[in-house]
C-alpha positions as CSV (number, residue, x, y, z in Angstrom):
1,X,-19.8,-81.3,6.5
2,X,-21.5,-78.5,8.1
3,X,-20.1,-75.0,9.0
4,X,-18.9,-74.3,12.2
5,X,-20.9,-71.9,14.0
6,X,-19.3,-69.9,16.8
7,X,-21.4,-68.1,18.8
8,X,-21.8,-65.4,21.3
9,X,-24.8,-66.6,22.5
10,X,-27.1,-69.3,23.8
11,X,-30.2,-70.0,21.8
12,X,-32.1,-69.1,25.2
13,X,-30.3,-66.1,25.3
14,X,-31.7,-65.3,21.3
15,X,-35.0,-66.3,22.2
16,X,-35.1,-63.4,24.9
17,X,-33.8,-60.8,23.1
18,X,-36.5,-61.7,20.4
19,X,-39.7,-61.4,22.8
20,X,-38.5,-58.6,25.2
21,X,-38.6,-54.7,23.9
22,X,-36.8,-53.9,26.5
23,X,-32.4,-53.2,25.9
24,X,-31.4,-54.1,29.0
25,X,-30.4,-57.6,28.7
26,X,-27.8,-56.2,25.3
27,X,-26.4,-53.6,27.6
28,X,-25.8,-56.5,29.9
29,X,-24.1,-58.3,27.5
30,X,-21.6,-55.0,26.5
31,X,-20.8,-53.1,23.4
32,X,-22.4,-52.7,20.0
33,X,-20.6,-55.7,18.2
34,X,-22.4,-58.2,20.4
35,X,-25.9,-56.8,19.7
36,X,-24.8,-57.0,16.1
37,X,-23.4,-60.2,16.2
38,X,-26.7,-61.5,17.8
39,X,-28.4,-60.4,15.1
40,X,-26.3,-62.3,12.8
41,X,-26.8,-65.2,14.8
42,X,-30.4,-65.3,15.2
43,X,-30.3,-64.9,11.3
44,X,-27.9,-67.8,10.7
45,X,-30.3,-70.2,12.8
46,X,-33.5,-68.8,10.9
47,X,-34.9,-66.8,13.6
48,X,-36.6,-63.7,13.3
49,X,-35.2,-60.8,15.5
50,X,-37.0,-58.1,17.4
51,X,-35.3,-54.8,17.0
52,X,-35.2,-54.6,21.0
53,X,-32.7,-51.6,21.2
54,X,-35.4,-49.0,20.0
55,X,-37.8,-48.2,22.7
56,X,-41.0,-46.0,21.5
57,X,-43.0,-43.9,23.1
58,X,-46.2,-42.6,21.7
59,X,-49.0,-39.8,21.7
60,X,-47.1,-37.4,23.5
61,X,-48.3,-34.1,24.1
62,X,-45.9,-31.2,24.8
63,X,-45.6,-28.8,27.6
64,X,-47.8,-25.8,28.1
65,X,-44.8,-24.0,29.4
66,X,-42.8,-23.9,26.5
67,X,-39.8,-24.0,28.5
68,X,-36.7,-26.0,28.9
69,X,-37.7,-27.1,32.8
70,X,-41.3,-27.7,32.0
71,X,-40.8,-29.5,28.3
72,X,-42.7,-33.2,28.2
73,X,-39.3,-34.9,29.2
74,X,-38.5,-37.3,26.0
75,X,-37.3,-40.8,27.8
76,X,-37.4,-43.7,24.9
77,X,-34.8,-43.5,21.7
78,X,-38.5,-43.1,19.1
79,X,-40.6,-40.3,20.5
80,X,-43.9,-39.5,18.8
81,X,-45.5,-35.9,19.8
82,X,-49.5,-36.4,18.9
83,X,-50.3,-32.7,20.8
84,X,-48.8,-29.6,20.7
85,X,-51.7,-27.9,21.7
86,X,-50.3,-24.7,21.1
87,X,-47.4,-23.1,18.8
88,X,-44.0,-23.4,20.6
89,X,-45.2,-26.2,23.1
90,X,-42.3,-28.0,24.3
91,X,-40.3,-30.7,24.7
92,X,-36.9,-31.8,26.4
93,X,-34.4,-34.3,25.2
94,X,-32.3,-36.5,27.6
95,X,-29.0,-35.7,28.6
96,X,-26.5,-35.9,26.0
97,X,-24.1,-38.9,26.3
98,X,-22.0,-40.1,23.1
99,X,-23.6,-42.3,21.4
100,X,-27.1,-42.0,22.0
101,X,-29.5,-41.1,19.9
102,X,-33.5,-39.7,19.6
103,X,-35.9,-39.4,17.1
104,X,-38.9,-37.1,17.6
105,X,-41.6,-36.8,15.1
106,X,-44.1,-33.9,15.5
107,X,-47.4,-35.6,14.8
108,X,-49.2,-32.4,16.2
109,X,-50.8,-29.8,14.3
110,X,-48.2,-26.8,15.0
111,X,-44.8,-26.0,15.6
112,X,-43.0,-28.1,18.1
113,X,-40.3,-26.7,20.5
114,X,-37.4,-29.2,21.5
115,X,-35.1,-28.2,24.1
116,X,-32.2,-29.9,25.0
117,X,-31.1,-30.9,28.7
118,X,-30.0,-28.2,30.9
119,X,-26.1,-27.2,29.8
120,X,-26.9,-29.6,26.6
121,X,-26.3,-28.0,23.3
122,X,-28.7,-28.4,20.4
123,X,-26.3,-26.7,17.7
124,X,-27.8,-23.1,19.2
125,X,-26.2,-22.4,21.9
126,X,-26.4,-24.0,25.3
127,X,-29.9,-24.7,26.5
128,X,-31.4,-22.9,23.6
129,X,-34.1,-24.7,22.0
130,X,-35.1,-25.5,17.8
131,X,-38.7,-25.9,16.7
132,X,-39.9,-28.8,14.5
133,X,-42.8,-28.0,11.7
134,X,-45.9,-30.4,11.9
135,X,-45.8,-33.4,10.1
136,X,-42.0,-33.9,10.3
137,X,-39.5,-35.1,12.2
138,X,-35.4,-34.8,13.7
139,X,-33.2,-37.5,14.8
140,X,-30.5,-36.1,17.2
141,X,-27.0,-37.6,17.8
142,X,-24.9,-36.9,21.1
143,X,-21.7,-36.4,19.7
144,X,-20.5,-36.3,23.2
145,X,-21.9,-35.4,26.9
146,X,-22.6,-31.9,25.8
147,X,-23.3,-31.6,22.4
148,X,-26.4,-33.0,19.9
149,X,-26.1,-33.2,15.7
150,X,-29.9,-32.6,14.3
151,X,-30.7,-34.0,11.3
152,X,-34.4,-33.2,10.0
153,X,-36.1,-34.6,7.0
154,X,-36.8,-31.2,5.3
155,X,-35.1,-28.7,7.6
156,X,-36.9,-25.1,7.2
157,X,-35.0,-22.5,5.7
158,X,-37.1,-19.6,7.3
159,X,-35.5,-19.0,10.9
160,X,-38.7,-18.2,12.7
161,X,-39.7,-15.4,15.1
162,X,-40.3,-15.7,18.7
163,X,-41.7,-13.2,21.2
164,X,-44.8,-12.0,23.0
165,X,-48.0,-12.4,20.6
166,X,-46.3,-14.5,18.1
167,X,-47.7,-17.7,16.8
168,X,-45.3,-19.3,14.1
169,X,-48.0,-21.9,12.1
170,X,-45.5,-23.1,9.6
171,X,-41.6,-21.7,8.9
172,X,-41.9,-23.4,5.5
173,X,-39.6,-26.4,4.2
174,X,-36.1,-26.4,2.1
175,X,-36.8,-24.6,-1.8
176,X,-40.0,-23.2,-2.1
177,X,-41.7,-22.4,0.6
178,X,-44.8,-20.2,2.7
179,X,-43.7,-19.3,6.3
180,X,-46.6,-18.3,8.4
181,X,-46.9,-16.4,11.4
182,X,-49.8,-14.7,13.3
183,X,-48.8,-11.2,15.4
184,X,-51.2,-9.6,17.8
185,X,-51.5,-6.4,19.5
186,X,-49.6,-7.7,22.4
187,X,-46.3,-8.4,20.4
188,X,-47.1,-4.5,19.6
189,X,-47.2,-3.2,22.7
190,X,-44.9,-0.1,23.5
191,X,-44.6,2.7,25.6
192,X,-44.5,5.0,22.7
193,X,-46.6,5.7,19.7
194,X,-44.9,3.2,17.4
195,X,-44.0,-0.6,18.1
196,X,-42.0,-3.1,15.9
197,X,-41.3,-6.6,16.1
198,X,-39.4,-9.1,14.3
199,X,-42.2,-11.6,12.7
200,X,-38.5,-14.2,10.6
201,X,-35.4,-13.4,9.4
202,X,-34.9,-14.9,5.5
203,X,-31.8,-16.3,4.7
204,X,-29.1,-15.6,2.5
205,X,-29.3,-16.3,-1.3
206,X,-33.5,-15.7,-1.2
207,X,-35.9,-14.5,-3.2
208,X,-39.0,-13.0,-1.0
209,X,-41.8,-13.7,-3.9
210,X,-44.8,-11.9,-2.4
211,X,-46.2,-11.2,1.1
212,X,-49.8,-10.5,2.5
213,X,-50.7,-8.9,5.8
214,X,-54.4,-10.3,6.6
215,X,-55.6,-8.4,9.7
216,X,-58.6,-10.2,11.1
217,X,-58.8,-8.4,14.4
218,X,-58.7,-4.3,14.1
219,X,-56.5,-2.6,16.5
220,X,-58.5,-0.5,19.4
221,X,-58.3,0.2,22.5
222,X,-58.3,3.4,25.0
223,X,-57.3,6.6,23.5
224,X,-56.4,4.9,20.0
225,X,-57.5,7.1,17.6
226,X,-55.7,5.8,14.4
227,X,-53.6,2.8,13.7
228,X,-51.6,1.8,10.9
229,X,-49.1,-1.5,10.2
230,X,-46.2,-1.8,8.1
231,X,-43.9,-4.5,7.5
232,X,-40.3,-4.0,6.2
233,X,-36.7,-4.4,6.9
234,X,-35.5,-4.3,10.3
235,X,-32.3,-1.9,9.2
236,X,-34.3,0.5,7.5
237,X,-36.8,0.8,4.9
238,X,-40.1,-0.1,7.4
239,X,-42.6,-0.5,4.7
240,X,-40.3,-2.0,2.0
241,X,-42.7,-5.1,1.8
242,X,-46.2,-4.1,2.6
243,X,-47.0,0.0,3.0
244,X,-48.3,1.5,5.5
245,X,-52.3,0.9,5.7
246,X,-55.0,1.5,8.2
247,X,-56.1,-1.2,10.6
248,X,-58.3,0.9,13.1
249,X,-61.2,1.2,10.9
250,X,-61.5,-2.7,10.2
251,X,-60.4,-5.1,9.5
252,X,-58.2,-5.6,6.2
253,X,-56.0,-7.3,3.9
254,X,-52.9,-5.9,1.9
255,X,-50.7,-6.8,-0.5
256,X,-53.7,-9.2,-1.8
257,X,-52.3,-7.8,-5.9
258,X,-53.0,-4.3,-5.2
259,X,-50.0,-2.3,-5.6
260,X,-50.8,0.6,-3.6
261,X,-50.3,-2.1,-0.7
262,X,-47.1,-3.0,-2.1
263,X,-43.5,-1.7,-0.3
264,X,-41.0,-0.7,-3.0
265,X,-39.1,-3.8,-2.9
266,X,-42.5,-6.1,-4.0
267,X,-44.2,-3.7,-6.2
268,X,-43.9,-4.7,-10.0
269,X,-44.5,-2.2,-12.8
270,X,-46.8,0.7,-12.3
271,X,-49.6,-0.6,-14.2
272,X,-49.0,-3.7,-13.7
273,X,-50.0,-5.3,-9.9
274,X,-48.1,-8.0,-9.8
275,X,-45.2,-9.0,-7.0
276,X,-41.9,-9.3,-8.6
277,X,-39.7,-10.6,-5.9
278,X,-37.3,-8.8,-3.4
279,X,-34.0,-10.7,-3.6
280,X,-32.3,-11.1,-0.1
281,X,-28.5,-12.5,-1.4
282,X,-25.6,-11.4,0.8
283,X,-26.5,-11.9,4.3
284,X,-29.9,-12.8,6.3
285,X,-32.6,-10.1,6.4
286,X,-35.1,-9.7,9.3
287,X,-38.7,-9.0,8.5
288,X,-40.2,-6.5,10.7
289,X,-43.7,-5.2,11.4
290,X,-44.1,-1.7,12.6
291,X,-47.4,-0.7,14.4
292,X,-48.2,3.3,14.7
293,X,-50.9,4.6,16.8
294,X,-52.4,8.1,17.4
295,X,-53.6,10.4,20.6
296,X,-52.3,7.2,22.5
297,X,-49.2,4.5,23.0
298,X,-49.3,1.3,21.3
299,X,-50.0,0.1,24.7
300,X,-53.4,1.3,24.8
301,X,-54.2,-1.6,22.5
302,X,-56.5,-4.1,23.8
303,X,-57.2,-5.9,20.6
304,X,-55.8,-6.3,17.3
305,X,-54.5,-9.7,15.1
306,X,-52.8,-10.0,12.0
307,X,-51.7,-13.5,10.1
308,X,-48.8,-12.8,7.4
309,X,-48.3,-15.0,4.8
310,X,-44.6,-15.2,3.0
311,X,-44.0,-16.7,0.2
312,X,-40.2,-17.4,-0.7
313,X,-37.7,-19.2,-3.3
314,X,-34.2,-20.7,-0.9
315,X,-31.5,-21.4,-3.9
């Protein structure tokens, strides 16, 4: 005798939910359980069911804005960014109701800004926004009508800077890491002979493993005489990573294993040029860089570019 089947829905009714992408005919038919049960269905009478519920939408390319109002509004539950045609272009999530979900992968070739809906939370404060490295990706949950849960497949551990003249190319992954970021003189721009700006903070229970400052653009401009960079600790200790060195003359890289370029926290044994590792244990550290100028304010500046590289152990 052959098992009773009891069923929720017509074959007709299978058969449309199998050929249409679109959700709208399981929201007609009510909660979660039905789609599931559907599924089960279809599967008892040997037919093969199209995930319907997931709607996709492709090649996006962020905002030039890179703000919250004029972020590439995300609409389907799978969102794939293609462009991010440059660092910190945006994007902006739906409004948070319980229960729904989005995935957005950052298929682009830098750092992706993701803003929530206006009053939404993304776990930063409302309408505050998180970036997403190239080549990964975060699902968001809306735990209620406010509130999202991120979850990303290798979350950085580096919380990157942000500001005027600031490019962020990669803030590194979970363990081991390189966070990379590229300054220029307009991030360094004061009215006062010296300028500083926060380039990452390192987290907690890190070991900074060595750091180079590659200037590729010398910093000029009006009655610049002299310039000099330094990159240290926020709190104190302004060249406790990379000393102070010239970047007027030309163009220049430090902390390449010479240890006269080396701040006191990074510099190994006198003879020996090597970086030995500035452990960061107890609480996050900023990173600063401090620009100096002579006969003239940093704001004289009309030129000037340097990429730093950081290389760090997360335990």
């Amino acid at each position: 005798m052959a098992d009773t089947v009891y069923s929720a829905f017509t074959d007709a009714e299978l058969e449309t939910l199998m050929s249409s992408p679109s959700k709208d005919f399981l929201e007609d038919k009510g909660s979660r359980w039905q789609r599931d049960m559907a599924v089960f269905e279809a599967a008892q009478r040997g037919m093969v069911f199209k995930e319907a519920f997931e709607s996709v939408t492709a090649t996006i390319t962020a905002g030039t804005t890179q703000s919250q109002a004029g972020g590439t509004a995300l609409t389907a539950e799978i969102n794939e960014v293609s462009t991010v045609g440059t660092a910190l272009d945006a994007v902006t999530l739906i409004t948070a109701v319980a229960g729904k979900r989005q995935l957005v992968i950052n298929n682009g070739a830098l750092v992706l800004q993701i803003f929530p809906a206006v009053s939404d939370d993304l776990g930063a404060g409302a309408n505050n926004s998180t970036n997403l490295s190239p080549g990964h990706n975060a699902t968001f949950y809306a735990i209620d009508a406010t509130n999202w849960e991120m979850i990303v497949d290798k979350p950085p551990v580096v919380t990157a800077g942000a500001g005027t003249g600031l490019t962020v190319d990669d803030p590194g992954k979970a363990g081991h890491g390189i966070y990379k970021c590229t300054l220029t003189f307009a991030g360094l721009s004061a009215a006062a002979t010296t300028a500083t700006a926060t380039i990452c903070t390192l987290p907690a229970k890190c070991k900074l493993i060595g750091m180079i400052s590659d200037t590729t653009i010398k910093y000029i401009g009006g009655a610049v005489s002299a310039a000099t960079i330094a990159v240290g600790i926020a709190s104190g200790n302004v060249d406790a990573f990379i000393e102070e060195h010239d970047v007027f003359a030309a163009a220049v890289v430090a902390g390449d294993l010479v240890n006269a370029d080396l701040g006191s926290l990074l510099i190994g044994a006198a003879a020996t040029p090597i970086q030995h590792g500035a452990v960061v244990w107890a609480s996050t550290t900023a990173v600063q860089v401090s620009l100096v100028t002579t006969s003239a304010d940093t704001d004289a500046c009309t030129q000037g570019s340097t990429t730093y590289y950081i290389e760090y152990v997360q335990y």
